[in-house]
N, CA, C and O of each residue as an XYZ file, in Angstrom:
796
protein
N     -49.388      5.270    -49.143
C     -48.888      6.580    -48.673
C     -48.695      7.491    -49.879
O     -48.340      7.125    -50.999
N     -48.913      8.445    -49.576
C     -48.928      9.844    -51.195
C     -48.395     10.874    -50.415
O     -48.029     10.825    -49.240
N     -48.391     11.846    -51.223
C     -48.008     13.648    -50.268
C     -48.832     13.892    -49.660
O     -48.502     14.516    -48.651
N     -50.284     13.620    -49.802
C     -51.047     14.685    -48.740
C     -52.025     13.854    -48.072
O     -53.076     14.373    -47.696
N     -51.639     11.718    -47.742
C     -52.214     11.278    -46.906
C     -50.839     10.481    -46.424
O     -49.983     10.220    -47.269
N     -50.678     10.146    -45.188
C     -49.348      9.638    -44.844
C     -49.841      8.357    -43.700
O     -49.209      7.931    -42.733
N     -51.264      7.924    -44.238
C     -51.435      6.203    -43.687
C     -51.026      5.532    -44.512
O     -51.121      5.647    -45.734
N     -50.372      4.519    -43.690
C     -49.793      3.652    -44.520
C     -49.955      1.735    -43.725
O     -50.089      1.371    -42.556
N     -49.861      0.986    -44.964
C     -49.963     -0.818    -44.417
C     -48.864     -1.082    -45.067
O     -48.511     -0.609    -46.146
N     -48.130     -2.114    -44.169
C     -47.532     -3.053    -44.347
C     -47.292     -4.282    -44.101
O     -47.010     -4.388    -42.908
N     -47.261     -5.254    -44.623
C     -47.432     -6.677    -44.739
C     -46.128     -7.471    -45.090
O     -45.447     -7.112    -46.051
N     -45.829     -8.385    -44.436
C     -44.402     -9.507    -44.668
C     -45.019    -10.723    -43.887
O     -45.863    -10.882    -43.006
N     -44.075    -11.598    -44.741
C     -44.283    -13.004    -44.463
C     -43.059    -13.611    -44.907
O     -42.294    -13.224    -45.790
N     -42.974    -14.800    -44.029
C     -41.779    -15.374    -44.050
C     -41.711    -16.657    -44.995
O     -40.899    -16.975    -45.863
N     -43.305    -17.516    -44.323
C     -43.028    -18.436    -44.884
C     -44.585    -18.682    -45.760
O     -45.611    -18.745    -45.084
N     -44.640    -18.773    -46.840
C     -45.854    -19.079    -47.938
C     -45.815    -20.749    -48.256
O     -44.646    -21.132    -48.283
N     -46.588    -21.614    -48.451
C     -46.525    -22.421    -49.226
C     -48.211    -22.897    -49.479
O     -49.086    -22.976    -48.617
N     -48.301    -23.115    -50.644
C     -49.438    -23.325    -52.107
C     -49.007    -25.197    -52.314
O     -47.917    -25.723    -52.539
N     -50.406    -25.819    -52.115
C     -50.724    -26.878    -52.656
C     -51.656    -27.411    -53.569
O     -52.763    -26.879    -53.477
N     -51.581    -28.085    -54.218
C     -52.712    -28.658    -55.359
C     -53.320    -27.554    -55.911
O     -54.354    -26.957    -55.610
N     -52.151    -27.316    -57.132
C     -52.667    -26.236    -57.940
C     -53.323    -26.373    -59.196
O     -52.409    -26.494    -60.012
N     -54.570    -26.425    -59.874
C     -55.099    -27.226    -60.822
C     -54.697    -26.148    -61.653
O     -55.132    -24.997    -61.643
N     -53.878    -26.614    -62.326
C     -53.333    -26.002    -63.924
C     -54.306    -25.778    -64.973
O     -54.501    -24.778    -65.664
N     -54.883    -26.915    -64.956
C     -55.707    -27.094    -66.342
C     -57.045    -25.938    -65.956
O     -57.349    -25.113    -66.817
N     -57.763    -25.960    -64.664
C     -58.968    -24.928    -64.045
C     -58.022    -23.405    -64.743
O     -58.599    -22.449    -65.261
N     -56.703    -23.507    -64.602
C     -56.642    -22.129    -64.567
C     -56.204    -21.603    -66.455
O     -56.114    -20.469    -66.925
N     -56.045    -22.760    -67.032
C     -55.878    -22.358    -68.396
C     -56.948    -22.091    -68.947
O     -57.327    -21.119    -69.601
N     -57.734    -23.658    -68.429
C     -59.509    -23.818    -69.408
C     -60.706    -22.682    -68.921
O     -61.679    -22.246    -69.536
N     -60.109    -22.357    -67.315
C     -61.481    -21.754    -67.288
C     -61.087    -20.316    -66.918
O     -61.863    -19.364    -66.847
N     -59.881    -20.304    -66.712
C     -59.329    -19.026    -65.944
C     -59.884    -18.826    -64.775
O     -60.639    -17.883    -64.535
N     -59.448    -19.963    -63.723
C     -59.979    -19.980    -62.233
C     -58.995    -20.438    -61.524
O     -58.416    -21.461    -61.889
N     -58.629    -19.776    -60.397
C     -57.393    -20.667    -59.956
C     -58.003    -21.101    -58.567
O     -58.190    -20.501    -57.508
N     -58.255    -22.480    -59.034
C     -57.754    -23.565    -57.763
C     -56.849    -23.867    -56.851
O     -55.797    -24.077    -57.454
N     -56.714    -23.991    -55.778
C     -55.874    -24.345    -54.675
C     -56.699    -25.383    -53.864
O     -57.820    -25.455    -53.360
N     -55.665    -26.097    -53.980
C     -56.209    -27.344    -52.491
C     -55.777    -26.562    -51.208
O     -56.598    -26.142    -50.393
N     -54.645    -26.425    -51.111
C     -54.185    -25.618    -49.405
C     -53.598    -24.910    -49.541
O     -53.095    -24.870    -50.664
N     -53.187    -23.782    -48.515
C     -52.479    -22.680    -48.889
C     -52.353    -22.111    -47.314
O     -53.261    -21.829    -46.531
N     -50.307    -22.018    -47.061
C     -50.553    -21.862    -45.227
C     -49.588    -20.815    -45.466
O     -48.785    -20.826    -46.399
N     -49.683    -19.996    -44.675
C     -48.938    -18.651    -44.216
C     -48.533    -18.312    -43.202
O     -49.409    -17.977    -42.406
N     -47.308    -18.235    -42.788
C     -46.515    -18.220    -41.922
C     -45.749    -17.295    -41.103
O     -44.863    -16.796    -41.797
N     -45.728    -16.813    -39.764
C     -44.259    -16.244    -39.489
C     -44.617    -14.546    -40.093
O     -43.714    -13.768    -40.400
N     -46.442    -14.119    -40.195
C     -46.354    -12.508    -40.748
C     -46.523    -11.803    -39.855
O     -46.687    -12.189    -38.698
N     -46.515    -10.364    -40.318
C     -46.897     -9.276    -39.932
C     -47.002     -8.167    -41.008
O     -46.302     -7.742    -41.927
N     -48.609     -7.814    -40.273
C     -49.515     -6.996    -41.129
C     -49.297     -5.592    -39.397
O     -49.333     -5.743    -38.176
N     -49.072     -4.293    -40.416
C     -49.124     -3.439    -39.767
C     -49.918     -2.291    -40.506
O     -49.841     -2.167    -41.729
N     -50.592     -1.557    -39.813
C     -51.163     -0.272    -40.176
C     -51.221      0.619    -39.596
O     -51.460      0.408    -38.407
N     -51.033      2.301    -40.068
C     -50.431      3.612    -39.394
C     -51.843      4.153    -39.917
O     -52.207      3.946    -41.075
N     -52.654      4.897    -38.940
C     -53.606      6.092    -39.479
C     -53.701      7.363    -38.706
O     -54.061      7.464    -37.533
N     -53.297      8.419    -39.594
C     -53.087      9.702    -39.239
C     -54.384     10.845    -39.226
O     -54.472     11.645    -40.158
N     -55.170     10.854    -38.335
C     -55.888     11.716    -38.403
C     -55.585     13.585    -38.204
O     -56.377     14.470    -37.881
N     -54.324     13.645    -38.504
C     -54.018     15.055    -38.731
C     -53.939     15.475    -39.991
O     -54.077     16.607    -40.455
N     -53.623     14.111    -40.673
C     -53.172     14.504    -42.428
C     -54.571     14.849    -42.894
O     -55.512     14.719    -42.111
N     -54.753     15.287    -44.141
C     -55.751     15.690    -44.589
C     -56.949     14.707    -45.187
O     -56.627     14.177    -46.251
N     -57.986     14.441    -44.802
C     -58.496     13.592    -45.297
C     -59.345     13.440    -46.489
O     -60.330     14.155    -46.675
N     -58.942     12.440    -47.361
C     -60.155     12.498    -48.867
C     -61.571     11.528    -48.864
O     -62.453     11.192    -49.654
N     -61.269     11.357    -47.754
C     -62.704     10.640    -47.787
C     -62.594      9.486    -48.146
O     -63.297      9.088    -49.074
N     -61.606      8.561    -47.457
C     -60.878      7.089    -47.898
C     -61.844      5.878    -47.663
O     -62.030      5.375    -46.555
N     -62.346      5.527    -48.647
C     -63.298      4.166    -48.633
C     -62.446      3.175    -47.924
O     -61.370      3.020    -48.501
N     -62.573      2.560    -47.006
C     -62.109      1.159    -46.359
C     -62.651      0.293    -46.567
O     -63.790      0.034    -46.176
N     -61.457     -0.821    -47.714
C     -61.995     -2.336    -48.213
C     -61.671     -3.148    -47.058
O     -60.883     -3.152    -46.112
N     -62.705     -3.897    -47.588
C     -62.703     -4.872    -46.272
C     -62.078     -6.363    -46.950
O     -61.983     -6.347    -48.177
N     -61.779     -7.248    -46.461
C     -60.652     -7.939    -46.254
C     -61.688     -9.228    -47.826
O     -61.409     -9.538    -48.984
N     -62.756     -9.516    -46.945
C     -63.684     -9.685    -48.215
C     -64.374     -9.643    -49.660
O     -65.023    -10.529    -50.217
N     -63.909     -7.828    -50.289
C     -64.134     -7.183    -50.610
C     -62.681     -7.454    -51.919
O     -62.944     -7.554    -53.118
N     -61.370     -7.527    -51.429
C     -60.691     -7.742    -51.922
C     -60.549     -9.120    -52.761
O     -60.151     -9.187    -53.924
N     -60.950    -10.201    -51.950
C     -61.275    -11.510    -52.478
C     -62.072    -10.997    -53.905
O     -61.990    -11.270    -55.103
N     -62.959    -10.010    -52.975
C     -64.247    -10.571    -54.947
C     -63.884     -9.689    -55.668
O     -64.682     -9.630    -56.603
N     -62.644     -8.504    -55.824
C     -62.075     -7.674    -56.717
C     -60.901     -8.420    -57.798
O     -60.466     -7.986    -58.865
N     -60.548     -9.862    -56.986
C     -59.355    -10.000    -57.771
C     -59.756    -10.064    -58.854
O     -60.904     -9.768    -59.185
N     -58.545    -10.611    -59.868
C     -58.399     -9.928    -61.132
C     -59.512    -11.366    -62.072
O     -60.168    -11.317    -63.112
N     -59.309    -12.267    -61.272
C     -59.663    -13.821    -61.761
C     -60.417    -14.471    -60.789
O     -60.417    -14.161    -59.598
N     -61.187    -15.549    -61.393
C     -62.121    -16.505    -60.320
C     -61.032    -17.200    -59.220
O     -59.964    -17.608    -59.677
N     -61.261    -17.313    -58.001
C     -60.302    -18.070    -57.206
C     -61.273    -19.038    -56.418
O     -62.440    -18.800    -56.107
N     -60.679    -19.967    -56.209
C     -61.306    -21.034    -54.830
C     -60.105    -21.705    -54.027
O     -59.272    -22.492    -54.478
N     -60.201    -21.271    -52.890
C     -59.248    -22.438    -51.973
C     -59.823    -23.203    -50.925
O     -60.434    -22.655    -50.008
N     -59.655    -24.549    -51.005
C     -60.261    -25.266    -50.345
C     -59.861    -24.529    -48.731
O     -60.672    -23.791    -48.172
N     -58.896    -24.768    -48.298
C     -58.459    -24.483    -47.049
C     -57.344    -23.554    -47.366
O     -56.719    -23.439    -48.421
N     -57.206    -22.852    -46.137
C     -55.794    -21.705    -45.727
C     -55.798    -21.824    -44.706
O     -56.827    -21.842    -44.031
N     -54.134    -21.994    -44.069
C     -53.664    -21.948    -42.363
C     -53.120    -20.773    -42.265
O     -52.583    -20.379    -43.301
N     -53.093    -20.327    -41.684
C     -52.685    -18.751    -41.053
C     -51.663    -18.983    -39.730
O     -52.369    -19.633    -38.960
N     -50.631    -18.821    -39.216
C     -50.005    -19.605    -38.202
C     -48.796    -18.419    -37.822
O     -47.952    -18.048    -38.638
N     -48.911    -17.876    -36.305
C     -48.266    -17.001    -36.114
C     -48.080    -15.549    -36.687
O     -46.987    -15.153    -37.090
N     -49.164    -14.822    -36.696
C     -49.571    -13.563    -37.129
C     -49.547    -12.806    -36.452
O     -50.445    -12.755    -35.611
N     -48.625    -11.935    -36.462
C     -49.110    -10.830    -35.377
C     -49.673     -9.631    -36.508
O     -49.206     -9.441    -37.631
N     -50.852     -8.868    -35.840
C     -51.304     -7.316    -36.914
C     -51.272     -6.095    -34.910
O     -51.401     -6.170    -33.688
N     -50.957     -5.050    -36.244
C     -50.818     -3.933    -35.230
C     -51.400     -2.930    -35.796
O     -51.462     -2.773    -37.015
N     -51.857     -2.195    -34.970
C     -52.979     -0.984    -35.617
C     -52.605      0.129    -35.073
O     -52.762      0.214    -33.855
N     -52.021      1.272    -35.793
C     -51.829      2.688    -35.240
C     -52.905      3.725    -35.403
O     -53.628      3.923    -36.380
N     -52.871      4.195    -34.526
C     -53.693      5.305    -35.192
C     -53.483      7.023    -34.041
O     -53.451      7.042    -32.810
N     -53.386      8.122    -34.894
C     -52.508      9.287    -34.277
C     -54.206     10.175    -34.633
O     -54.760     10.393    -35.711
N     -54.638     10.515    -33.179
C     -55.608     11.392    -33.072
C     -55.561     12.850    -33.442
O     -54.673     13.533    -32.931
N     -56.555     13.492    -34.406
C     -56.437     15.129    -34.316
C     -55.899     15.943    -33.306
O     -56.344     16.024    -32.161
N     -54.794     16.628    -33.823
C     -53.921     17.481    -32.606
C     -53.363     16.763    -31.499
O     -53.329     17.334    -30.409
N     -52.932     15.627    -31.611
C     -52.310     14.845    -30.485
C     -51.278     14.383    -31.467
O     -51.531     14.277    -32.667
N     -49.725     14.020    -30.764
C     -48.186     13.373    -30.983
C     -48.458     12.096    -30.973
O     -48.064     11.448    -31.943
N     -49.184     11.407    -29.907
C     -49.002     10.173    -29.383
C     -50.362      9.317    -30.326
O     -51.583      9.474    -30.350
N     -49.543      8.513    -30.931
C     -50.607      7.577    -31.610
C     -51.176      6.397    -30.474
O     -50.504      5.942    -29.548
N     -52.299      6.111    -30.737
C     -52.791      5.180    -29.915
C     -52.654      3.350    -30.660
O     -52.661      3.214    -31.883
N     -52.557      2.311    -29.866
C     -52.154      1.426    -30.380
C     -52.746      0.083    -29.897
O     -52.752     -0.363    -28.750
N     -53.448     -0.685    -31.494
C     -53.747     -2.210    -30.758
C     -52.913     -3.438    -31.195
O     -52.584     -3.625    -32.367
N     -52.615     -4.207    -30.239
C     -51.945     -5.069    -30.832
C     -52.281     -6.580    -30.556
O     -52.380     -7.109    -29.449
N     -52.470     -7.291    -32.048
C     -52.642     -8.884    -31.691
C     -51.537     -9.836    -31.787
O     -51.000     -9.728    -32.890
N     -51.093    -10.565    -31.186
C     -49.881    -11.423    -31.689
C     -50.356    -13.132    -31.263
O     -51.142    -13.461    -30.375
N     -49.739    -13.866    -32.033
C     -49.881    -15.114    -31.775
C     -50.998    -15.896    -32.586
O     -51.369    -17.051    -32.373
N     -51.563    -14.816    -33.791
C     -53.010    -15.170    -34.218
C     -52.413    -16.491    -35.086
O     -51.246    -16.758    -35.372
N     -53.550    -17.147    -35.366
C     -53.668    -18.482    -35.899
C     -54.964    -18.541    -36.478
O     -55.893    -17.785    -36.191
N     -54.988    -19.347    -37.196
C     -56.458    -19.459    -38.171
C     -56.631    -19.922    -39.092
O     -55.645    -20.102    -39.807
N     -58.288    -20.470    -39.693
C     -58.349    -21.583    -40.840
C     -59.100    -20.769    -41.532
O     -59.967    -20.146    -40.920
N     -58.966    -20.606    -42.778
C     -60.355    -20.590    -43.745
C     -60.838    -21.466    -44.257
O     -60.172    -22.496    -44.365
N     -62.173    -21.416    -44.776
C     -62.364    -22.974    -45.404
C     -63.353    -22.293    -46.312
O     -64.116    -21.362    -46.054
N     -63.213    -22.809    -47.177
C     -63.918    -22.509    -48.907
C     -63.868    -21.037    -48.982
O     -64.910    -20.381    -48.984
N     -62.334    -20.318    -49.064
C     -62.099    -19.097    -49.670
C     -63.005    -19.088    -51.117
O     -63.556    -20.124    -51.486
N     -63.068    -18.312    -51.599
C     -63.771    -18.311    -53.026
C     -64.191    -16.894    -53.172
O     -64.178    -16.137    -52.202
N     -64.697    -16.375    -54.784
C     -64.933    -15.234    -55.359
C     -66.620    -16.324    -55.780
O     -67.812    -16.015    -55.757
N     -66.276    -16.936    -55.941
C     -67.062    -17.281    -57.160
C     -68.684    -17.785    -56.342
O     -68.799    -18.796    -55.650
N     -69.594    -16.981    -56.589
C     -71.095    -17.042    -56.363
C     -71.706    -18.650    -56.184
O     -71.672    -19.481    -57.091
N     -72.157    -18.845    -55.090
C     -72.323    -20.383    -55.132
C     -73.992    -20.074    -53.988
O     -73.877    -19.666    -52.833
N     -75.171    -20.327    -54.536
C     -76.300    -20.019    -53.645
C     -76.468    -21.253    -52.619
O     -77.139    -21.104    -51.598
N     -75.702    -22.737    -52.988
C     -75.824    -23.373    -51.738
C     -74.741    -23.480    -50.121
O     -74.799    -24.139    -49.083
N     -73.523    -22.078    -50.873
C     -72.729    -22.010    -49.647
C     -72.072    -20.275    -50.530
O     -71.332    -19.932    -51.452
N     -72.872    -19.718    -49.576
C     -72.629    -17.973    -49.683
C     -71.544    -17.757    -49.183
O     -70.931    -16.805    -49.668
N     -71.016    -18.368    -48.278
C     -70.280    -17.728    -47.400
C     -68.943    -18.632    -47.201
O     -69.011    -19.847    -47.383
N     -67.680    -17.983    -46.808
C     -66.608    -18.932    -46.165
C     -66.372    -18.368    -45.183
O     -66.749    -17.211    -45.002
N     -65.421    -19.319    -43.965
C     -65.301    -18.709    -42.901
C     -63.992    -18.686    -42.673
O     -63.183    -18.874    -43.581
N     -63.667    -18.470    -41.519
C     -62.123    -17.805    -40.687
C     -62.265    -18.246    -39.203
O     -62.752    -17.731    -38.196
N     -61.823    -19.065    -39.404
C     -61.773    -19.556    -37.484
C     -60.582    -18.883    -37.034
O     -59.719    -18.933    -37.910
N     -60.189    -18.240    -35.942
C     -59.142    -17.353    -35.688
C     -58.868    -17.330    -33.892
O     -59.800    -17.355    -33.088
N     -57.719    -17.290    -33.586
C     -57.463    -17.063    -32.192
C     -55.870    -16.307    -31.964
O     -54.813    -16.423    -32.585
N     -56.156    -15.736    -31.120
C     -54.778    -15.132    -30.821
C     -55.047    -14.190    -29.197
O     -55.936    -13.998    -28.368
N     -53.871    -13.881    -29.420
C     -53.745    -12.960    -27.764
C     -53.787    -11.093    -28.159
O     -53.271    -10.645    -29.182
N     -54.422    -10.320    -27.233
C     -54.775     -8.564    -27.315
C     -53.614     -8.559    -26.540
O     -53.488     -9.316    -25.577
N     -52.558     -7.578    -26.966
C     -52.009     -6.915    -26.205
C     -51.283     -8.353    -25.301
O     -51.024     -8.216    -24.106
N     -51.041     -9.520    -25.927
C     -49.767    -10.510    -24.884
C     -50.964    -11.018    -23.822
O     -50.821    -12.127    -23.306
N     -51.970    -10.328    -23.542
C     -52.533    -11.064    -22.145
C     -53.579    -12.151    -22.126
O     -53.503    -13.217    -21.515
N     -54.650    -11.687    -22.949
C     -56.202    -12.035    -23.351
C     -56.009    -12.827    -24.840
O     -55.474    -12.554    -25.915
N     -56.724    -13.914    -24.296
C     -56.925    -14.650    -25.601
C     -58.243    -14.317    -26.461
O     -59.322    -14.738    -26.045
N     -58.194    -13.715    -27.421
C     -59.502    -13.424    -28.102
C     -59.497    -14.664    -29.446
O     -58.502    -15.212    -29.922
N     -61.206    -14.898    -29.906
C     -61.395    -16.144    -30.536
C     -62.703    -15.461    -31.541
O     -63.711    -15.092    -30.938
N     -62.665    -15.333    -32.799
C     -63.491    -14.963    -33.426
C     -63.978    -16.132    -34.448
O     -63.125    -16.999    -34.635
N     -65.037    -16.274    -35.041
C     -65.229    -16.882    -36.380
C     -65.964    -15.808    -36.960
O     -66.826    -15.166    -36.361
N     -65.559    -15.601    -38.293
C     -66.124    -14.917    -39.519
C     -66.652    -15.249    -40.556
O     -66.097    -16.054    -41.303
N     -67.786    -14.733    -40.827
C     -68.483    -15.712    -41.774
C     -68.738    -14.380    -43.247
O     -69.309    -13.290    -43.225
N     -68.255    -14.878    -44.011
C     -67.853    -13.660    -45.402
C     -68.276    -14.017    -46.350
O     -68.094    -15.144    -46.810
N     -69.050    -12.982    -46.940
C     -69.645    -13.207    -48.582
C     -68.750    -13.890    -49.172
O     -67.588    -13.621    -48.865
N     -69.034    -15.185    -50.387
C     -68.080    -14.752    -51.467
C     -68.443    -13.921    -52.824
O     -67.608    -14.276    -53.656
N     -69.032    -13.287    -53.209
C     -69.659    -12.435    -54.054
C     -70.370    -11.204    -53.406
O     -70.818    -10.987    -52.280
N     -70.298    -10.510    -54.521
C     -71.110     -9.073    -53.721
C     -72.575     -8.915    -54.052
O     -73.031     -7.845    -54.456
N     -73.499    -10.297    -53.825
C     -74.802    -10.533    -54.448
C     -75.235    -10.654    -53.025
O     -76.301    -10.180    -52.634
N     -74.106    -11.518    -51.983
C     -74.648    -11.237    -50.846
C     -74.197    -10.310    -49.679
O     -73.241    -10.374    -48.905
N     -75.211     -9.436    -49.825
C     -75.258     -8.690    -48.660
C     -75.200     -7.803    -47.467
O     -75.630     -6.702    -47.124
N     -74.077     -9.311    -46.719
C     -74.105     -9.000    -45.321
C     -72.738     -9.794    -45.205
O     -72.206    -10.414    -46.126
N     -72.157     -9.635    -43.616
C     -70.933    -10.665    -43.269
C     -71.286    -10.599    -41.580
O     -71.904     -9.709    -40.996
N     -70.764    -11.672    -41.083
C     -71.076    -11.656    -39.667
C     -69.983    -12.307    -38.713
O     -69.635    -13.402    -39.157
N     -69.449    -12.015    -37.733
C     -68.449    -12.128    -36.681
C     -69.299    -12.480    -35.538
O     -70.266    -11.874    -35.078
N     -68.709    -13.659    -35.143
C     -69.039    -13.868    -33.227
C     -67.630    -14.463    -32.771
O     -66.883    -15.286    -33.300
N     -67.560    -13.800    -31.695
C     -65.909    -14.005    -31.062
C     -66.272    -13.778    -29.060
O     -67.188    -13.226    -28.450
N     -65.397    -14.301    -28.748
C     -65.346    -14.023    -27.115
C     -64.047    -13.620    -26.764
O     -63.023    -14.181    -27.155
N     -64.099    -12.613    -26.001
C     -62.585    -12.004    -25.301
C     -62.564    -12.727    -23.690
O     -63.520    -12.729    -22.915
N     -61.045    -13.396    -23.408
C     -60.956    -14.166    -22.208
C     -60.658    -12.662    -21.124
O     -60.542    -11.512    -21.547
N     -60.610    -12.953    -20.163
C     -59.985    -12.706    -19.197
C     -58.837    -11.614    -19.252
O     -57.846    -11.922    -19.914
N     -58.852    -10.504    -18.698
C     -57.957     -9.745    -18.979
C     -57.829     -8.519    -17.667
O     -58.747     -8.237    -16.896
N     -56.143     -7.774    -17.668
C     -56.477     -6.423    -17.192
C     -57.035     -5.239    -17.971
O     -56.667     -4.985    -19.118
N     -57.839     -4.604    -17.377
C     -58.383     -3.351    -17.905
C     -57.751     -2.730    -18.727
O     -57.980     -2.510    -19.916
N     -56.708     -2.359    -17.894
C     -55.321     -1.305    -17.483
C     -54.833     -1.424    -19.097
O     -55.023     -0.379    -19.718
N     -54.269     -2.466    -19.836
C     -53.965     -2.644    -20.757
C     -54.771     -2.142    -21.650
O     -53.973     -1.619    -22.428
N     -56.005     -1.913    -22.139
C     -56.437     -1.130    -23.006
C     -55.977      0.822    -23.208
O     -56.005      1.698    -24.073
N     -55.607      0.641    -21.826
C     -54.938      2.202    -22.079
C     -53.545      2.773    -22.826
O     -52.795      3.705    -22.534
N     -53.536      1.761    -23.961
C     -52.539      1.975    -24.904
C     -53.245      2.722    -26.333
O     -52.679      3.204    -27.314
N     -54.646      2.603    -26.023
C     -55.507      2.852    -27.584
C     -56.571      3.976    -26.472
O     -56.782      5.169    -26.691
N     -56.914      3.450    -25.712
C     -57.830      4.314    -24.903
C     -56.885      5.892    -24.685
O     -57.277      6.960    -25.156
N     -56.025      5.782    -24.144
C     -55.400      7.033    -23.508
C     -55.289      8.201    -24.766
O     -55.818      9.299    -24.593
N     -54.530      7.873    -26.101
C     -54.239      9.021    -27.131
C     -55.788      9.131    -27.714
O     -56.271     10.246    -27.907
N     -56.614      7.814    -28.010
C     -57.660      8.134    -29.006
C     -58.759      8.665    -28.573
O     -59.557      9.335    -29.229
N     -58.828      8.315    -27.241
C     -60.021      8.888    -26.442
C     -59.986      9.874    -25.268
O     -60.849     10.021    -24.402
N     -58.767     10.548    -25.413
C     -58.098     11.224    -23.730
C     -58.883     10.694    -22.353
O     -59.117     11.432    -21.396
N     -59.231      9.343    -22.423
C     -59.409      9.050    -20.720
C     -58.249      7.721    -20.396
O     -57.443      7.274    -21.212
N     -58.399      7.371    -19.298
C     -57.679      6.542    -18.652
C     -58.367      5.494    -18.028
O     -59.435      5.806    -17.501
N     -58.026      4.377    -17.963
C     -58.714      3.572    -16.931
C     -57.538      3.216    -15.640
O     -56.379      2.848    -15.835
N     -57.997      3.372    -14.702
C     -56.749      3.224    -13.856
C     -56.933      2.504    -13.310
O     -55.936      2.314    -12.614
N     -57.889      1.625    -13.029
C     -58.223     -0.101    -12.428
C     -59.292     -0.924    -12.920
O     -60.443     -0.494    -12.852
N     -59.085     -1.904    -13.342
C     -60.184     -2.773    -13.564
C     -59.961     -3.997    -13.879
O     -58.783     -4.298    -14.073
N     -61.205     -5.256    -14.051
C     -60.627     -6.066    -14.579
C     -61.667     -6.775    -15.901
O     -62.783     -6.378    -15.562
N     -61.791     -7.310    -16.744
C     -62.622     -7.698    -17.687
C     -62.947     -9.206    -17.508
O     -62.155    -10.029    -17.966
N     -63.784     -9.507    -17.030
C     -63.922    -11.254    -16.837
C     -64.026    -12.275    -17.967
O     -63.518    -13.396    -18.000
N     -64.763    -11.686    -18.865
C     -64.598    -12.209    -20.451
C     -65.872    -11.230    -21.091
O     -66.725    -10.786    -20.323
N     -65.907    -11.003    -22.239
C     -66.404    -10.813    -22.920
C     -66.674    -11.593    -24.338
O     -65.852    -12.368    -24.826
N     -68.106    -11.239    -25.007
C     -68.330    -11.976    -25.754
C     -69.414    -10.909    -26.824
O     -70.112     -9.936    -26.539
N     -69.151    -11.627    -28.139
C     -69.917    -10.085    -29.260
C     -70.648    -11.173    -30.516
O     -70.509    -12.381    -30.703
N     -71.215    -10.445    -31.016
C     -71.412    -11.330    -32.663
C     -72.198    -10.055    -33.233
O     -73.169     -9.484    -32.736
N     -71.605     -9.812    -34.242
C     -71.490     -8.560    -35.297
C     -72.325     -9.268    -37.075
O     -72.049    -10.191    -37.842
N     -73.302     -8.274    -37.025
C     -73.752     -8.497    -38.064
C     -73.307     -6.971    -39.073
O     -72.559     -6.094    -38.640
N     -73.849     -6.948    -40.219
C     -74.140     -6.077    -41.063
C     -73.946     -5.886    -42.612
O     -73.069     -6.647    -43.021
N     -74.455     -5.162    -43.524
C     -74.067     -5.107    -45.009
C     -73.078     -4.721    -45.013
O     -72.420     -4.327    -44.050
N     -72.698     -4.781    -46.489
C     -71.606     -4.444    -47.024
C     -71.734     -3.217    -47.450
O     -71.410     -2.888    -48.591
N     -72.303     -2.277    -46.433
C     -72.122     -0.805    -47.126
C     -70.947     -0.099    -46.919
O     -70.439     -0.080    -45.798
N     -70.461      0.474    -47.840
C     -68.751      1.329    -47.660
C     -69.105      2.018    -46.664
O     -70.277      2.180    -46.323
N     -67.781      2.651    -45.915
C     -67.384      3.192    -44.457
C     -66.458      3.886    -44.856
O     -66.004      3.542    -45.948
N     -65.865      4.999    -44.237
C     -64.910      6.145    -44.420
C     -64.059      5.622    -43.013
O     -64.208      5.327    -41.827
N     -63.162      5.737    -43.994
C     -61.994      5.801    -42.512
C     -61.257      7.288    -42.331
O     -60.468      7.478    -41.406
C-alpha cells in the first residue's frame, strides 16, 4: 500500500514448523535445504482497488517468487493445512467490492525448488478446499522451478454447487446477477507462459 495505490495483501500464520535443515548445504554451498516444512492455521488476504490510480502493476506469480529469492532453496515436501485466502476487489465507480472466498484449503508440495534441474522442471501443489463454504474445489499445479522454463499448468475440478453463491464477485464486478441456478461440477486445466500480466 503507498499514497496513490491503496491494494493491499496480507498474510498470518499461526503455526510454522521447519524440519531437516542441512546446515552444512547452507554454509558450503549457500542453498538451503529443508526436508519438511508445514504451515498452519493461515490467512492470506488481498484488497484491489480499481478506482485508485493505476501504474501498471506487474503481478508475481506465486512461482516467480520462489525463483527471485535471495538464495538457492529446495524443499523436499510442504503441508499447507487449514488456509483460508480471500480476494477483494472494488470495481471502477462502484462502493461495493466484490468478493471470493476459499476456506478449509489444504495442500502438499513436493520438490519446492529454485534450482534448475532438466530431469524434473517442475514441482507441484496438490490442493483442496471449499468456494465460498459450499463447493469443494481440487486443483494440482504444476510450476517451473527456474525461469528457463517457460510455462506452468493447473487442472482442478469444481464439485457441486449453488449458482446463487457466485453473486458475491459476480454482482459488484460484473453488474449482473444470477438469480437461479445450479453448477453440477465443473472441471478446467490451464496452461500458459510465464509472460507478465497487469493487474
Amino acid at each position: 500500500k503507498n499514497r496513490d495505490h491503496v491494494d493491499w495483501t496480507r498474510t498470518s500464520a499461526n503455526g510454522i514448523s521447519i524440519h531437516g535443515i542441512d546446515l552444512q548445504a547452507l554454509a558450503r554451498e549457500k542453498t538451503l535445504r529443508i526436508d519438511s516444512l508445514a504451515i498452519a492455521n493461515a490467512e492470506m488476504e488481498s484488497y484491489k482497488d480499481r478506482n485508485a490510480p493505476q501504474q501498471g502493476n506487474r503481478k508475481v506469480m506465486f512461482h516467480e517468487t520462489i525463483q527471485r529469492l535471495p538464495l538457492k532453496a529446495d524443499v523436499r515436501t510442504a503441508h499447507l493445512g487449514d488456509i483460508t485466502a480471500i480476494y477483494h476487489e472494488l470495481p471502477q465507480f462502484e462502493t461495493t467490492a466484490g468478493v471470493i472466498k476459499f476456506t478449509g484449503l489444504t495442500g502438499d508440495l513436493h520438490g519446492l525448488s529454485n534450482i534448475a534441474s532438466e530431469a524434473e522442471p517442475f514441482y507441484t501443489l496438490k490442493a483442496k478446499g471449499m468456494l465460498y463454504g459450499s463447493a469443494e474445489l481440487q486443483a494440482t499445479f504444476y510450476l517451473p522451478k527456474d525461469s528457463l522454463t517457460n510455462r506452468f499448468e493447473v487442472i482442478g475440478s469444481l464439485a457441486a454447487m449453488d449458482a446463487t453463491r457466485l453473486n458475491e464477485m459476480i454482482v459488484p464486478v460484473a453488474n449482473a446477477r444470477v438469480n437461479s441456478g445450479h453448477i453440477d461440477n465443473m472441471t478446467f486445466h490451464i496452461t500458459g507462459p510465464n509472460t507478465p500480466f497487469l493487474v
